[in-house]
C-alpha positions as a printed Julia matrix, in Angstrom:
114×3 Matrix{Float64}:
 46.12  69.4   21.34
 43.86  70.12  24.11
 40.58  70.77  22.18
 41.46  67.59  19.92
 41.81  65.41  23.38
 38.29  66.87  24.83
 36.86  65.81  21.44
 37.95  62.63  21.42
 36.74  62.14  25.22
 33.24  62.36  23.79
 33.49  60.8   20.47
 36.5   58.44  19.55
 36.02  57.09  16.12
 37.4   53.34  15.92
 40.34  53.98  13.38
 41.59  56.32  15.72
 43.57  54.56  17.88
 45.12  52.4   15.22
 46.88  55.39  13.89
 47.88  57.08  17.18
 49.25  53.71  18.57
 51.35  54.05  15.49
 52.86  57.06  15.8
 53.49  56.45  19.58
 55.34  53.34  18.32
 57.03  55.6   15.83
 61.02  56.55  16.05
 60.93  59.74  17.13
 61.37  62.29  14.52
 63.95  64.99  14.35
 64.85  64.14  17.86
 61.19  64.75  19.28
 59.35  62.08  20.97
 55.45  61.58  19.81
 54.24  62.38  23.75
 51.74  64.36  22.21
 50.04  61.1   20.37
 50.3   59.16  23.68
 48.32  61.83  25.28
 45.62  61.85  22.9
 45.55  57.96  23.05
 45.52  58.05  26.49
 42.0   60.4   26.19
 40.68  58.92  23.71
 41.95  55.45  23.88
 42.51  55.03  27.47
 42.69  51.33  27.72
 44.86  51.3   24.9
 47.19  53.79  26.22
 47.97  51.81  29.28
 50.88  49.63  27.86
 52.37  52.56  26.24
 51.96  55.18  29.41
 53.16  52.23  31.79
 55.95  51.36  29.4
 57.13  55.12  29.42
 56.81  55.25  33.57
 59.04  52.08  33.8
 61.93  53.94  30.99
 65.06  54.38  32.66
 65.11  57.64  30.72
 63.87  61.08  33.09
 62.35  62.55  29.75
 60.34  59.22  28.54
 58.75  59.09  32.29
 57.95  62.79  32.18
 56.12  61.86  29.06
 54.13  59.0   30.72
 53.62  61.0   32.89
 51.86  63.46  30.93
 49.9   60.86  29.35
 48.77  59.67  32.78
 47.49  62.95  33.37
 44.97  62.45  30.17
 43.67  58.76  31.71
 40.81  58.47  33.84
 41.08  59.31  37.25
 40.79  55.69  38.08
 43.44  54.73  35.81
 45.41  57.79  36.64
 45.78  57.97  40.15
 47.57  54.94  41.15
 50.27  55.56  38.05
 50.75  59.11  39.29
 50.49  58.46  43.21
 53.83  55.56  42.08
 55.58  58.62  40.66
 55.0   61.23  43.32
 55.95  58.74  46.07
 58.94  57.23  44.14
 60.05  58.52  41.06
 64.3   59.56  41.5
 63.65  62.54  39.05
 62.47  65.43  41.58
 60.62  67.4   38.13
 58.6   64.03  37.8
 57.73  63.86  41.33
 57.09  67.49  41.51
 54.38  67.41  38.36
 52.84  64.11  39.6
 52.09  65.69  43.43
 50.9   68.32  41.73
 48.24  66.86  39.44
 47.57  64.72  42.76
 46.52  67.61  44.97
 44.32  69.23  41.7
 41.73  66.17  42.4
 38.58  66.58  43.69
 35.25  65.08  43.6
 34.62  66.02  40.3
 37.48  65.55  38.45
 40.9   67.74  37.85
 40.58  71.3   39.85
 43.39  72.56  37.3
């Protein structure tokens, strides 16, 4: 998954996000949710993304933020940071807050540290 998001931070073909928007909008199957779509929408297809990653940070379920959360993590650091910061400063789930201080504190000048 990681290798497939890098590539698609330097070349996104068009049709791309057409079919992962689709299979983030898909019921989940066999009880797993398609986080790993939103995350490579959310490097590939960043502006895209937003809807679904804010839609997933607003859930009232722990495990649908987590997931937006993860996707945040993909975003641009300019799209990124205020989503995270919201969680780390707010979130009730202490495993959400935890990952989002986390990835918080890995920033630097040039990007992610970790």
């Amino acid at each position: 998954e990681e290798l497939v998001a890098e590539a698609l931070r330097l070349v996104a073909p068009r049709a791309g996000s057409t079919v992962l928007e689709a299979l983030v909008d898909a019921p989940p199957s066999s009880g797993r949710s398609h986080g790993w779509a939103l995350n490579l929408l959310a490097a590939g297809y960043p502006r895209d993304a937003l809807t679904h990653v804010d839609r997933r940070l607003a859930h009232h379920d722990d495990h649908v933020r987590l997931d937006g959360a993860h996707a945040a993590f993909e975003l641009p650091r300019a799209l990124a940071e205020p989503r995270l910061r919201g969680l780390a400063e707010a979130d009730a789930d202490p495993e959400i807050t935890e990952f989002a201080t986390r990835v918080l504190e890995g920033y630097d000048e040039n990007g992610w540290k970790w």
